[in-house]
C-alpha positions as a Markdown table, in Angstrom:
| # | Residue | x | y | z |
|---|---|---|---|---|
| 1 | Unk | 28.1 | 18.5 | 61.0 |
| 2 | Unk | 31.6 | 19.6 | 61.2 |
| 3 | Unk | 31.7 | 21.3 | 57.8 |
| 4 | Unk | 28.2 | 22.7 | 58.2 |
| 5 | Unk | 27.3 | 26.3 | 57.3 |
| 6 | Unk | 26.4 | 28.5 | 60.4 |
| 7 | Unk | 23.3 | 30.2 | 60.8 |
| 8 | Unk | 22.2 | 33.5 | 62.9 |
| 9 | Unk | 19.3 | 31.6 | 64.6 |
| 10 | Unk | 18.6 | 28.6 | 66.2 |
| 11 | Unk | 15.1 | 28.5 | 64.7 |
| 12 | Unk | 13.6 | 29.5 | 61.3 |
| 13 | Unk | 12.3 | 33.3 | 62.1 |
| 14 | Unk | 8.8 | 31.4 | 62.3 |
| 15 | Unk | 9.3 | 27.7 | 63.8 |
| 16 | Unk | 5.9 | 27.2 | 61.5 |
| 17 | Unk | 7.9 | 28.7 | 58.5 |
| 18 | Unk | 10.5 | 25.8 | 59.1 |
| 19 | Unk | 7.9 | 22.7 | 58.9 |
| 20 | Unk | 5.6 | 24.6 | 56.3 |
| 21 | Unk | 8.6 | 25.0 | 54.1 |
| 22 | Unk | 9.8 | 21.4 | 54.0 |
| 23 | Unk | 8.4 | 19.5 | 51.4 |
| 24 | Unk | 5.9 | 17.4 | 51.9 |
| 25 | Unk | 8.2 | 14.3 | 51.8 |
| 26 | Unk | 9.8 | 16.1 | 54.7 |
| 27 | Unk | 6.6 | 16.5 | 56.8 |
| 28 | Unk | 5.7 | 12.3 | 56.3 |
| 29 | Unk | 8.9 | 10.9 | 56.0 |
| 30 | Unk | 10.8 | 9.4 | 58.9 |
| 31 | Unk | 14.7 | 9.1 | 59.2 |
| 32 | Unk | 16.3 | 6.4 | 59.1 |
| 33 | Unk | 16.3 | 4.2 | 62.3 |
| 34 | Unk | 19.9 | 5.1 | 63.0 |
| 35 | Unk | 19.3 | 8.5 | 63.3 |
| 36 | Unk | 20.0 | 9.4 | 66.4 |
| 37 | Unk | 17.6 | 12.1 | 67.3 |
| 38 | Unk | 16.5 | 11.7 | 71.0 |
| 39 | Unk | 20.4 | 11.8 | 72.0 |
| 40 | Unk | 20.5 | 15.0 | 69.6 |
| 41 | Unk | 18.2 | 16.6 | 71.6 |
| 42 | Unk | 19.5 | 15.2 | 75.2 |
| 43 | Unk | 22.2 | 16.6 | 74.5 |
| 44 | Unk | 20.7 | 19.9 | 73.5 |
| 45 | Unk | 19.1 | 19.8 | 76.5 |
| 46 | Unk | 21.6 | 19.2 | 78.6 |
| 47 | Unk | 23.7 | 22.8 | 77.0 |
| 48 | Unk | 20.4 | 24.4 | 78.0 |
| 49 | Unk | 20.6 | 23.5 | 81.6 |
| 50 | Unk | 24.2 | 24.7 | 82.0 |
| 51 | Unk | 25.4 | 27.1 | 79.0 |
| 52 | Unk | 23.3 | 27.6 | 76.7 |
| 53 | Unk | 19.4 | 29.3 | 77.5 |
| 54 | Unk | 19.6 | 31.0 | 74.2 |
| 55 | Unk | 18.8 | 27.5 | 72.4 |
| 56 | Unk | 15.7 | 26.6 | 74.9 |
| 57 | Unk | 13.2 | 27.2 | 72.6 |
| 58 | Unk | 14.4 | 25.5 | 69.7 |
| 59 | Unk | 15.2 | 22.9 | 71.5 |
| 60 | Unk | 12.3 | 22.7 | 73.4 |
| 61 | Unk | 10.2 | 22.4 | 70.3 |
| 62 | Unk | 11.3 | 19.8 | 68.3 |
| 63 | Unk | 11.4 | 17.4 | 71.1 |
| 64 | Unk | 7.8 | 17.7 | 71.4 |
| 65 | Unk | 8.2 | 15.1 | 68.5 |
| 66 | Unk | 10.5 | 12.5 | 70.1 |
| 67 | Unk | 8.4 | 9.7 | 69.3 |
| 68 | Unk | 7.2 | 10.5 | 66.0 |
| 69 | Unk | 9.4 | 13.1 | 64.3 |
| 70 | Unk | 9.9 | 13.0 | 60.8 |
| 71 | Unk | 12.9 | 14.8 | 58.2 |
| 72 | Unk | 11.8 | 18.1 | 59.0 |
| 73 | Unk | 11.8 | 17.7 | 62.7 |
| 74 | Unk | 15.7 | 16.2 | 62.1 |
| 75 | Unk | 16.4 | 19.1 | 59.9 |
| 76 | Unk | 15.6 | 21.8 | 62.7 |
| 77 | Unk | 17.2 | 19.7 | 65.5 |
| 78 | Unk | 20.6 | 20.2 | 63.1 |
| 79 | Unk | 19.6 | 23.7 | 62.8 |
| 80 | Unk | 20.3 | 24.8 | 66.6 |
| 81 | Unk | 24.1 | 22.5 | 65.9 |
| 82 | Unk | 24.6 | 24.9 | 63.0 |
| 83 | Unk | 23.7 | 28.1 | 65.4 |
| 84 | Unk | 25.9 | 26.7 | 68.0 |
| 85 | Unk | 28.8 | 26.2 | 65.9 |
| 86 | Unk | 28.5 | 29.9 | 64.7 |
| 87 | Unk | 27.9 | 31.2 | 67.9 |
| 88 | Unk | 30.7 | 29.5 | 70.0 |
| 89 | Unk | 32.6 | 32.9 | 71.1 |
| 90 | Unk | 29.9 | 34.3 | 72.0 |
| 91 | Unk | 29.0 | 34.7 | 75.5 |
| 92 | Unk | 26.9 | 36.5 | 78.3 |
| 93 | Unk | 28.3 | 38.7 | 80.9 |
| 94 | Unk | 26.6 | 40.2 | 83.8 |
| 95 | Unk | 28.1 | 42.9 | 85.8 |
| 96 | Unk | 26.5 | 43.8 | 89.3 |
| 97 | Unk | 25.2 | 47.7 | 87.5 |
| 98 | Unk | 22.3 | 48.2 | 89.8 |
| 99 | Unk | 19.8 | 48.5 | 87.3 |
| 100 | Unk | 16.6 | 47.6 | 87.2 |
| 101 | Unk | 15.4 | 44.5 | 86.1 |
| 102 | Unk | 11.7 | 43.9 | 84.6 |
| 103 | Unk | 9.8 | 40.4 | 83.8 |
| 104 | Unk | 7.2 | 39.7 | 81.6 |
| 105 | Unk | 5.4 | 35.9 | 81.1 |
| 106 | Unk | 2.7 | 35.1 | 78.3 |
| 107 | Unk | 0.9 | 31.9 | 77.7 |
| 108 | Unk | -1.0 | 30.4 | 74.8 |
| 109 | Unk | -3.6 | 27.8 | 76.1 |
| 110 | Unk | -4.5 | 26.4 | 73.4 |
| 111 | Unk | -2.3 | 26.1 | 70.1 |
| 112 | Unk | -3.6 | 26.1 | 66.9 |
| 113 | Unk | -3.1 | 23.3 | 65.3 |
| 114 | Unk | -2.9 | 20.7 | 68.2 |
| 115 | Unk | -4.6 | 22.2 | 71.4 |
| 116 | Unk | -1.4 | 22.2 | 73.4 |
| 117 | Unk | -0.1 | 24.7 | 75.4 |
| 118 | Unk | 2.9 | 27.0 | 75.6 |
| 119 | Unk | 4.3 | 29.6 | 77.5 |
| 120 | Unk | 7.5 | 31.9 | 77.9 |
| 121 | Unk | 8.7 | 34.7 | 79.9 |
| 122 | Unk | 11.8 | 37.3 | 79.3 |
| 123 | Unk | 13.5 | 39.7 | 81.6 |
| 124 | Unk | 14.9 | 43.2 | 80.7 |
| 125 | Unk | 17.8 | 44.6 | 82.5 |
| 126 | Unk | 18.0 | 48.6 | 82.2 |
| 127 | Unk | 15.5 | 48.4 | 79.2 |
């Protein structure tokens, strides 16, 4: 992953776009047993606790699969190291500006395709 091209997003624009755009030999077939995709995304996870909130969601995601991901599941988990290495000078700064801040939280009970459910929240500063 060293020479790999970076990308502007951690995700596909659509995360459905990504798995409907693999083949279908993507979507059935399943890495090799060496592939070493729960570390992948432990240590994805771990960047999210301390440094790195921007890749939550596509991180979150694909480890939804951790016992039964397949190529394309692989092929996004790679994507967020191909976001991270063009994104590594960037950072975030907050400065005490005493502006407002706003928070907004949305939920989706039941997903479409599975019945699970998912939920997410942002805050705005000065927006």
């Amino acid at each position: 992953m060293e020479d790999c091209a970076p990308v502007k997003t951690p995700m596909e624009p659509s995360h459905w776009k990504g798995l409907i755009q693999s083949t279908k030999q993507e979507q059935t077939e399943v890495p090799r047993p060496d592939v070493p995709y729960q570390s992948l995304l432990g240590l994805l996870m771990y960047l999210v606790q301390g440094t790195r909130p921007d890749i939550a969601f596509a991180t979150n995601f694909p480890s939804q699969f951790n016992t039964s991901f397949t190529t394309a599941h692989w092929k996004m988990a790679k994507r967020v190291l191909r976001y991270l290495k063009g994104t590594r000078d960037v950072a975030l700064s907050f400065t005490s500006l005493g502006k407002n801040v706003f928070g907004f939280s949305d939920a989706s009970w039941n997903e479409l395709s599975r019945g699970r459910s998912r939920s997410g929240h942002v805050f705005i500063l000065s927006g």
